[in-house]
N, C-alpha and C positions, 0 to 999 in steps of 0.2 A: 644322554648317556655320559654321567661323569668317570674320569678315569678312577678307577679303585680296584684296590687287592682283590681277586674273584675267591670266596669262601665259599666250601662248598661240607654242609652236614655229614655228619657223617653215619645218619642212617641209612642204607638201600635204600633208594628209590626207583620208581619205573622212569626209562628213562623218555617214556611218550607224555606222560600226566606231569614229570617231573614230583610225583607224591609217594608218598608211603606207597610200598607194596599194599594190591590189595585185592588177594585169590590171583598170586604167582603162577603163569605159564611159561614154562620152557619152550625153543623152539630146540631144532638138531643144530643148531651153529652155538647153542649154549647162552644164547640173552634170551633173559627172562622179562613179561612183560604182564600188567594186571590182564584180567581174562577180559573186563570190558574193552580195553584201550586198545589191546591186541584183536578184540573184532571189530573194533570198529575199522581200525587199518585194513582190516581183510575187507570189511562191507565195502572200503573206498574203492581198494583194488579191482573189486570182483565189476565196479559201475564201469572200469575203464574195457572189459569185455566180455563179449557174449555168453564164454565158456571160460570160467576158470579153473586151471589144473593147478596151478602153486604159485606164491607171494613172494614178494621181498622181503627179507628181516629187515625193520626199521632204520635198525643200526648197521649193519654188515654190508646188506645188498645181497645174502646168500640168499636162494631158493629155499621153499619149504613149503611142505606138504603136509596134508594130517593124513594119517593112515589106516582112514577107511574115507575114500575120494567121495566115495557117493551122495554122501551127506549131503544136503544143504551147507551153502556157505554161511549161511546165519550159526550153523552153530561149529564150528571150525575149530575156532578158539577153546570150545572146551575139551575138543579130542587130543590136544598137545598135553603131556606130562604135567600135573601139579608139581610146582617146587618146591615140595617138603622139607629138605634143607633150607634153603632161603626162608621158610617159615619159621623153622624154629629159630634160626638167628632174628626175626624179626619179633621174637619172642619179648627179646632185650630192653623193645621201645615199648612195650604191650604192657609192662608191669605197673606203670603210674598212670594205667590209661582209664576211661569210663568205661564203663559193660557196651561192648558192641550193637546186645540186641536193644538195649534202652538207648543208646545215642542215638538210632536211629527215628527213635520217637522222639526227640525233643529234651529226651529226663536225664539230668546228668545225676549217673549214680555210678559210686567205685567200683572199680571192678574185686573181686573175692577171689578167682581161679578162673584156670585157663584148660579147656578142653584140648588134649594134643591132636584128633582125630580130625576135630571140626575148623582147627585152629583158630579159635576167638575168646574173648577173654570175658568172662560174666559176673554177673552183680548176684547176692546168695538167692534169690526168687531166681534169679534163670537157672542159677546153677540144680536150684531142688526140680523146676520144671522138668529141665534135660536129664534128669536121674530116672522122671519116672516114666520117660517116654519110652516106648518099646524099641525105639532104631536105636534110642542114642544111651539105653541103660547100663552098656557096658562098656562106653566111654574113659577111658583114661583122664583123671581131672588132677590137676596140682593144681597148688595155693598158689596165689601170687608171690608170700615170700619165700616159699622153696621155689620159686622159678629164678626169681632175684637172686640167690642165696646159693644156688648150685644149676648154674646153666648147661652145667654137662651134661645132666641127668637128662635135661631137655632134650638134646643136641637127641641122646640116643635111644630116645621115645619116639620122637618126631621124625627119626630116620627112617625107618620101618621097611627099606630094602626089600619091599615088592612090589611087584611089577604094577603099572599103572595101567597097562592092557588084559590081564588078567589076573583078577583079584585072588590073594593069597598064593601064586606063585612066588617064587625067592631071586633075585637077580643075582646069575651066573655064569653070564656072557658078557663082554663088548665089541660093537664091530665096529671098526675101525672105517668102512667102507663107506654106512649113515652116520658113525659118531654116535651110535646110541647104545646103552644099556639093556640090556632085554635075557626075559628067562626062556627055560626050556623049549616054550610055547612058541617062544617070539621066533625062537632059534629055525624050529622047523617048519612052521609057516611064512616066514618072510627072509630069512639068512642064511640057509641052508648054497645056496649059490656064490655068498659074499667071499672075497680074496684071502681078508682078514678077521679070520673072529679070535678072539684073547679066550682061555678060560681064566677066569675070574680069581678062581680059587688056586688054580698052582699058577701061575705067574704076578701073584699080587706083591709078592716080595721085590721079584725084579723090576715089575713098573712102578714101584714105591720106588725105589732106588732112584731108578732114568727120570722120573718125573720133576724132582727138586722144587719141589713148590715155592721155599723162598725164594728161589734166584727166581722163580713167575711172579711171585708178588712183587719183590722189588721191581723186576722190569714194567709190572702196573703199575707201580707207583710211580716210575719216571715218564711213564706216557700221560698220566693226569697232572703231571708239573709241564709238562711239556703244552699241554692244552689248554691249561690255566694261561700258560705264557703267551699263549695265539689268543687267548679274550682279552689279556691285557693288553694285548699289542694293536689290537683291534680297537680299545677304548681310546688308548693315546691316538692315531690316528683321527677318529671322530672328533676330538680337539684340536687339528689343524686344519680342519674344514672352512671354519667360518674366515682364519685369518686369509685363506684361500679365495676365497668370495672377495672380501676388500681388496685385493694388491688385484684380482683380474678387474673387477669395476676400475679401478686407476688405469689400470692400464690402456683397457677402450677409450678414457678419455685424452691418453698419451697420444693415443696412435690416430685418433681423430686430430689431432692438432698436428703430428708431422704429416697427415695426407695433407690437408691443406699448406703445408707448408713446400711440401714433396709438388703437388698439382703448381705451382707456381714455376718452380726448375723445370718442370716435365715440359710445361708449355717453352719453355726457350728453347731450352732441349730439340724438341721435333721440328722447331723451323729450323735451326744451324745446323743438327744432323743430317735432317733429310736433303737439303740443299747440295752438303758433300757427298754424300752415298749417292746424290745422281748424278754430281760430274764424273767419279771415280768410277763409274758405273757404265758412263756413256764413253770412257779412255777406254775400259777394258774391251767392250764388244767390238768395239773400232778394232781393237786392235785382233780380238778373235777371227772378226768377218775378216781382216785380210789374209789373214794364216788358211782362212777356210776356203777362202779364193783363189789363193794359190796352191792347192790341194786337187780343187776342183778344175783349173786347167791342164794338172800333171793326169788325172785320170782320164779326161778328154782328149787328150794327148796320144794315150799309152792303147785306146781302142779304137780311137781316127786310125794309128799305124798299123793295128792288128787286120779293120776290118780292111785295108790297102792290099798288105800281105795277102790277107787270104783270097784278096780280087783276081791280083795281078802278080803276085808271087811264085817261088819254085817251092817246091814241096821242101828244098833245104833248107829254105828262106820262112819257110811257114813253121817247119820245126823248131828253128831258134828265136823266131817272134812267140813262138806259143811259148814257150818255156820260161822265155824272158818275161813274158808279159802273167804269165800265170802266179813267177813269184812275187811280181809289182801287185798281183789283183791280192793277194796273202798280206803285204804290207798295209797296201789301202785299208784292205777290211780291218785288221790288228788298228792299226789309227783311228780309224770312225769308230770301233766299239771304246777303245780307250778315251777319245778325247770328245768325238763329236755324233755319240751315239742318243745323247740328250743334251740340250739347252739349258745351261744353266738361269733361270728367270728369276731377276729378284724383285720381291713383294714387298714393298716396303707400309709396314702396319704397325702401329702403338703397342705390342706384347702385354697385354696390360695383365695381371696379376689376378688369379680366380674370385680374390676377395673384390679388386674393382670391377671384374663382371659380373658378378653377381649384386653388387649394389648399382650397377647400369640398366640389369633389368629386371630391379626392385626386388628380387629374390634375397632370400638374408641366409640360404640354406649352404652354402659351399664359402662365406666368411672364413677367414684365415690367417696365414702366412700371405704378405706380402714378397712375390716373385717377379723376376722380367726373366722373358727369355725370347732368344732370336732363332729363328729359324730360316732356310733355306728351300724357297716351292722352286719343283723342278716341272718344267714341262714338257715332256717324252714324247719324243717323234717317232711313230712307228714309220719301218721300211723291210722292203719283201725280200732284200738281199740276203736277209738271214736265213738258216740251213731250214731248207724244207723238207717236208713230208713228203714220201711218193706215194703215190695215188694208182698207181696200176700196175699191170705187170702186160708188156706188148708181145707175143707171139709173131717170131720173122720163122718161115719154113725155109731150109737152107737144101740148097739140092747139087753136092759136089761129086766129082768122079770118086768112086770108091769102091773098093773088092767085096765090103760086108756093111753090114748096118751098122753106120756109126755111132760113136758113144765118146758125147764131147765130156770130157772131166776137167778140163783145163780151159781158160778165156783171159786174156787182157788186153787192155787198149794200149797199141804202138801211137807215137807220136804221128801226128796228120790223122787222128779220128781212124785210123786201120784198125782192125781187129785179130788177134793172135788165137787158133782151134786148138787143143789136143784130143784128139779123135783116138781114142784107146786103143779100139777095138782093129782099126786101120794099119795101126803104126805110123804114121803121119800127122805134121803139123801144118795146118793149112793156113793160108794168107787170104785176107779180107779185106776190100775196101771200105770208106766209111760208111757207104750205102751197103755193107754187107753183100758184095758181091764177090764172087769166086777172083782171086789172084795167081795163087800157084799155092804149093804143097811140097814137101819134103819129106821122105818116108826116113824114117829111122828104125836104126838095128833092133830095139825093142820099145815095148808101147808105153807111150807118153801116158803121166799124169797131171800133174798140175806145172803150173808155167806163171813167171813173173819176168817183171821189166828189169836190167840192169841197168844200163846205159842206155843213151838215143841208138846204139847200136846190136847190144846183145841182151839176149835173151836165154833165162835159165831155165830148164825144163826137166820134171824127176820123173824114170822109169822106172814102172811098174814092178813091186818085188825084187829090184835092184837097188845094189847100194854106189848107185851114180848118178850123177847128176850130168845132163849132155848141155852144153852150153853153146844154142846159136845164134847166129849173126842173121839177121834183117838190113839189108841197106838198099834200098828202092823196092824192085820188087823180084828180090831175088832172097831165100833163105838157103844155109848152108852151112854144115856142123864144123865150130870150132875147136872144142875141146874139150872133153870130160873130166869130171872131178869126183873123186874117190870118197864113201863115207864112212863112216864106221859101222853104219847100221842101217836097215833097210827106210829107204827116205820115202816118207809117207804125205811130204807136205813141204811147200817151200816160198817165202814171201820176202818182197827186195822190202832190204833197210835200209838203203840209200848209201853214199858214198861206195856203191860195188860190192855193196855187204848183200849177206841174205841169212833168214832164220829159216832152220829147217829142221823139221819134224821126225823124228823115228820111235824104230820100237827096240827098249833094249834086253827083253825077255823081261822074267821071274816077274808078271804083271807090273812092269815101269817101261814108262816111255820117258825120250829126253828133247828138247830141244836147244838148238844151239845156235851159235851166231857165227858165218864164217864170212871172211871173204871169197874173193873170185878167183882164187888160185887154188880154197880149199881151207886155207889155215883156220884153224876155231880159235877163236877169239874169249867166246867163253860157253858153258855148258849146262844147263839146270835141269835134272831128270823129277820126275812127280809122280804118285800113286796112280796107277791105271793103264790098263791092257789096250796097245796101241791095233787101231785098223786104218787101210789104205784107204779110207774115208775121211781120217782126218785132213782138217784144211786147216791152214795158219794165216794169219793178217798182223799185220803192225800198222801203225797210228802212225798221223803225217808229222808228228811232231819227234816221233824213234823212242818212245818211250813204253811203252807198253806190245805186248802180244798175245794176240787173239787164238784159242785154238778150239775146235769145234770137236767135240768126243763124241762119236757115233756111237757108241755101245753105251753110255751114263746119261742120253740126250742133253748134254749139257752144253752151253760153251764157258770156257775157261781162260779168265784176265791174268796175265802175269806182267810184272813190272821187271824194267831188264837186267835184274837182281834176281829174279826169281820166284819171286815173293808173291803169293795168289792175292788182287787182288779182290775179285768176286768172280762168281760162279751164275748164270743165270740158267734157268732148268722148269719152264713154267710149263705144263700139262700139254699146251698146246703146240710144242715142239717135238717131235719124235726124230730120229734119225737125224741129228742135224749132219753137213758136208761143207758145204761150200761159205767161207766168210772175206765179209771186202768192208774196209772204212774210206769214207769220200773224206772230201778236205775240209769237212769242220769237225772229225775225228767222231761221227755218228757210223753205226756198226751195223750192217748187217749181214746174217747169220740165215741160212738154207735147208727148210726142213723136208727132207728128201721123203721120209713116209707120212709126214705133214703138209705134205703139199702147198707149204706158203714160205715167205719171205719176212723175217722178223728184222723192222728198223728199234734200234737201242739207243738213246745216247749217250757220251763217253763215261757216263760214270754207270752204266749196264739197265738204265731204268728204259721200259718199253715207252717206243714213240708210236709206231704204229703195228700191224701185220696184217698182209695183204696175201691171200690168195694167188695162188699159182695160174691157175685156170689151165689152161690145157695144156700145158709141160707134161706134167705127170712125173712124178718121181725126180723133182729137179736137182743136180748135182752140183755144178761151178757158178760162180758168179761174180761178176767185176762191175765198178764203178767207171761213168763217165765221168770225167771231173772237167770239158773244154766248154763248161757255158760261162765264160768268161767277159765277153764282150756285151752278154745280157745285162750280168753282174756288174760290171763298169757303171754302165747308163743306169744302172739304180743307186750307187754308190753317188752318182750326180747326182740326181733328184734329190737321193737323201741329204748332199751337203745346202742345194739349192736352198730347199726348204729349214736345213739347220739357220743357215743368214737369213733369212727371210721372220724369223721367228726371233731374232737378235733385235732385226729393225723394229718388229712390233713392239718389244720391251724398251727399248729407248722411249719410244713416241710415248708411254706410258708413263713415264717417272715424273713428268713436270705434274701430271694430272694427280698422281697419288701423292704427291708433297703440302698442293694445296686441299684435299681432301682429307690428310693427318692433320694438319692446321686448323679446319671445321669440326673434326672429329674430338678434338682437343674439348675445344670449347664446348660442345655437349655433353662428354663427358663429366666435366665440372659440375655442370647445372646438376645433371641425376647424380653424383655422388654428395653433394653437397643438400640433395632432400631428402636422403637415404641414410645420415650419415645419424641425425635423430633417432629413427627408427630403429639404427644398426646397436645404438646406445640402449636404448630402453628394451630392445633384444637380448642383449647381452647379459644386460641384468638380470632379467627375468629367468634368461636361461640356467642361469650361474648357481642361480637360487633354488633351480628345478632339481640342478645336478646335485647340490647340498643335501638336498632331503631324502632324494631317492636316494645317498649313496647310505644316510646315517640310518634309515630303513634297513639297506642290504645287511651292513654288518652287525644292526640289530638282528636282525633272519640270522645272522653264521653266526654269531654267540648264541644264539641260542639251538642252533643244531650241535655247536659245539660243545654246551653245556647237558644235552643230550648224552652225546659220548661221556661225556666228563662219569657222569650216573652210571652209563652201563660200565665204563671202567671200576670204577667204586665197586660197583656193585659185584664185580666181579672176585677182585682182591679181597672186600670184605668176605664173600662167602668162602674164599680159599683160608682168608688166615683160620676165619672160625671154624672150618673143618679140620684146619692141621692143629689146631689149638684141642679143639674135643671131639672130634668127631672119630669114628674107629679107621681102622689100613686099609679098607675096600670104600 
């Protein structure tokens, strides 16, 4: 393919033959194609399935159908419209041509006249033949030089503006809907339904107007320059191929000369580096393992003294070891997931570049770019300290003095493993020991609902349909009402935020509830009200960290995340919670949430995604629920083990590094050998490829010039037939 101007004839051609029109079908997208070339594209179609309903246009890609389905597809092609226009323009080329019917014998003989009906142009024996035939005796015939001589007269012979579905009808419709032209006939057998039908005859003026055929031609004519410029650009192209081919053959034998020259550095390279990467290697862990040892005696330490306490200690003495030591067991864990929750392990190996593994193991398929790159293998210590799943739910029967059957809606754990009741139905708050044993009781002026820890001494508790809050004091085993606090709206929910703070829940009519953050004196700190009709079933929880709050909506089964701005940040609502009530977060900020006519316990963790959900079992309709959070001193002794085994897996990595310095050093040297009988192969690969990729590409864009030269035609062809209609052709 040399580069050259693309010219292109300028008679109509099909743009599938690239030939002369020869027996013009129209489709409904307006490309016309010879009737054979046109079936045979249908034949091809119809092989690709069982059932054919309709084509692609060659050119377009539009759909097309002939309009009577039924047919065979063998003859399809002839049910589309003849293009009698495009005939008589093709009249043009016809005039210095041989007689049709004798070409096809062999006998080159002038043509004399041109039949307009049959459209073929005849020598004077065909022409007296076709006179005396019976079909063809009233044949319309002109000379050849009155065709030459006055082409208009053609133009509106050859027009003959009837229908091609029913013979001698008048076309007096268009529908805009198929794009097609059609008479009376067509109108009420197949357009009678259609959106847009034109009459033909009174709006021929206006769409003569709107139509502006030159400003179409012109834009034809800038789209086949435009086409022309994509073949030319395509030819130039195909002449920077070959110099393409020579500069990558040089180049493979470049870069064959810098690997060997590269494999020579590489080899010093990995005995000097590896040598330092295992001294700096072996300072560091020294120096990790003692950090990690002295870690690991502060935590043996901190639950030698706890388990002391709880031997031989006073329960005031146990309270301030548990607290003290509960916020030590929060830092330890925050440290080992930060620093010493995986072992950093370094692998020291050759990075070697896709292109030299794949010449290592004689493959030539993934050649390349040469690359290095280093990386970091970690090896991950599993340990059980992390926040676990519960597994059951334990039924204790509790059986305390009382007036009526109680109805506990309130529960939290007092410091020394005690347990906190609100018995509704009672009016009293009962005291518990950690084995769940009866303590004593406190009846109050009206009925307790939910209840949270303040301090190591007081305790806040919200009455039922009251807008108070009773606030009492716990100090051995004695309870006794301190003081109440005033709310502005009935308090439906109430959970400690620590520092004395507490979030509490109400309703504040017209379907809004609000929660708010006050202190222990009362004072609101701040206030965020939200969509939805408040019940004394809602429960409230905050996170160990005070940053979020949990609220449980019994009437939307939802629970609802807000950030202490306000701001929702998810909503969890999944089928299998109904009525939720009671919600508690343990100390790795994991939520669970209480579905009182679901009968189960839904664990979340902190970002609202389900961890597990566990059945009630014989509860029935379960309401409050609190976290134990004093398995501490379990948690200790695993936080050991885990650092144990953190050093222990340090030591293995040292003892390591001498062996893989001299096994980089072996590795070395084999590599060379297989790159270096590979590197032939990789040569006369290349080439061959290089060469593969040249032809198949100068193929491809042989294939797109000549689809494009395709279009090129049916544009032509299309422009041609417009200018010669606006030129002679009549206003419809």
């Amino acid at each position: 393919m040399a580069a050259a101007k693309i010219e292109i004839e300028e008679i109509p051609c099909c743009p599938i033959c690239l030939e002369e029109f020869n027996i013009p079908r129209q489709l409904p997208c307006s490309h016309s194609f010879c009737e054979n070339c046109l079936q045979s594209h249908i034949t091809t179609e119809a092989t690709k399935y069982s059932k054919l309903c309709f084509f692609k246009c060659p050119v377009c890609r539009t759909s097309a159908s002939p309009s009577i389905k039924d047919r065979p597809t063998s003859e399809w092609a002839s049910l589309f419209p003849a293009k009698t226009v495009l005939q008589s323009v093709l009249t043009k080329s016809k005039v210095d041509r041989l007689c049709d019917a004798c070409n096809t014998e062999a006998d080159a003989v002038p043509a004399e006249g041109f039949c307009v009906f049959c459209k073929e142009v005849m020598c004077v024996d065909c022409l007296k033949l076709h006179r005396r035939q019976k079909i063809s005796k009233d044949h319309t015939i002109i000379s050849v030089e009155e065709l030459a001589s006055n082409p208009e007269s053609a133009m509106k012979l050859a027009e003959g503006f009837t229908c091609s579905e029913h013979d001698g009808e008048d076309i007096k419709y268009y529908c805009k809907d198929h794009k097609v032209d059609c008479c009376g006939t067509c109108f009420f057998e197949g357009h009678k339904m259609c959106s847009t039908i034109i009459d033909l005859k009174k709006e021929l003026p206006t769409l003569l107007c709107d139509s502006k055929p030159d400003d179409t031609i012109a834009d034809m004519k800038k789209f086949e320059i435009y086409l022309k410029t994509f073949m030319e650009m395509n030819e130039a192209y195909v002449t920077t191929l070959k110099p393409q081919v020579d500069r990558l053959t040089n180049k493979v034998r470049e870069v064959r000369k810098k690997i060997n020259e590269a494999l020579d550095q590489l080899e010093i390279l990995v005995e000097t580096e590896g040598n330092r990467i295992q001294k700096e290697e072996v300072i560091r862990i020294h120096d990790e393992n003692h950090q990690c040892l002295s870690l690991l005696h502060a935590v043996r330490n901190s639950y030698c003294l706890l388990e002391a306490v709880n031997k031989y200690g006073s329960n005031l003495q146990k309270l301030i070891m548990s607290e003290k030591v509960r916020w030590q067991l929060q830092s330890y864990s925050s440290l080992v997931e930060k620093k010493y929750e995986k072992t950093d392990t370094l692998m020291m190996e050759v990075e070697f570049a896709p292109p030299i593994q794949s010449m290592m193991s004689l493959s030539l398929s993934a050649l390349g770019n040469v690359v290095t790159t280093a990386s970091s293998n970690r090896l991950p210590l599993t340990c059980s300290w992390r926040p676990r799943m519960f597994k059951k739910v334990d039924v204790i029967d509790l059986n305390f003095p009382a007036d009526d059957i109680p109805w506990y809606t309130g529960i939290t754990f007092l410091p020394g493993d005690r347990v906190l009741l609100a018995d509704n139905y009672n009016k009293q708050c009962i005291l518990l020991s950690s084995s769940y044993q009866f303590i004593t009781s406190q009846t109050l002026a009206y009925k307790p609902w939910k209840v949270c820890v303040l301090d190591d001494e007081e305790v806040a508790v919200s009455l039922y349909n009251m807008n108070t809050i009773q606030i009492l004091s716990v100090v051995g085993d004695i309870i006794r009402p301190v003081r109440t606090i005033k709310t502005k709206y009935i308090c439906t929910g109430i959970a400690a935020a620590g520092k004395g703070e507490m979030v509490v829940h109400g309703d504040c009519g017209n379907d809004k509830s609000q929660w708010s953050l006050i202190n222990s004196r009362g004072d609101v700190k701040c206030a965020h009200k939200y969509d939805t009709t408040c019940y004394h079933y809602n429960y409230v929880a905050v996170n160990t960290r005070k940053t979020r709050v949990y609220i449980s909506v019994f009437n939307m089964d939802s629970l609802l995340c807000f950030d202490m701005n306000g701001r929702k940040q998810f909503t969890y609502s999944p089928d299998n919670l109904r009525k939720p009530c009671g919600v508690a977060v343990d100390r790795y900020d994991n939520i669970y949430v209480v579905g009182n006519n679901s009968d189960n316990i839904h664990q979340l963790s902190p970002d609202g995604s389900v961890i597990k959900v566990v059945n009630a079992g014989k509860l029935g309709y379960p309401c409050a629920i609190c976290i134990h959070q004093m398995e501490m001193i379990a948690d200790m002794k695993k936080i050991e083990s885990h650092l144990k085994k953190f050093m222990e897996s340090n030591d293995s990595s040292v003892n390591s590094l001498e062996k893989q310095v001299n096994g980089l050093i072996i590795e070395m040297g084999n590599v060379r050998k297989k790159i270096n009988d590979v590197l032939d192969e990789f040569e006369k690969h290349m080439k061959t490829e290089v060469n593969r990729i040249y032809k198949e590409e100068v193929i491809r864009k042989q294939d797109e010039n000549h689809q494009c030269l395709s279009l090129i035609h049916a544009v032509k062809n299309s422009h041609c037939l417009l200018e010669a209609i606006d030129k002679y052709g009549s206003n419809l």
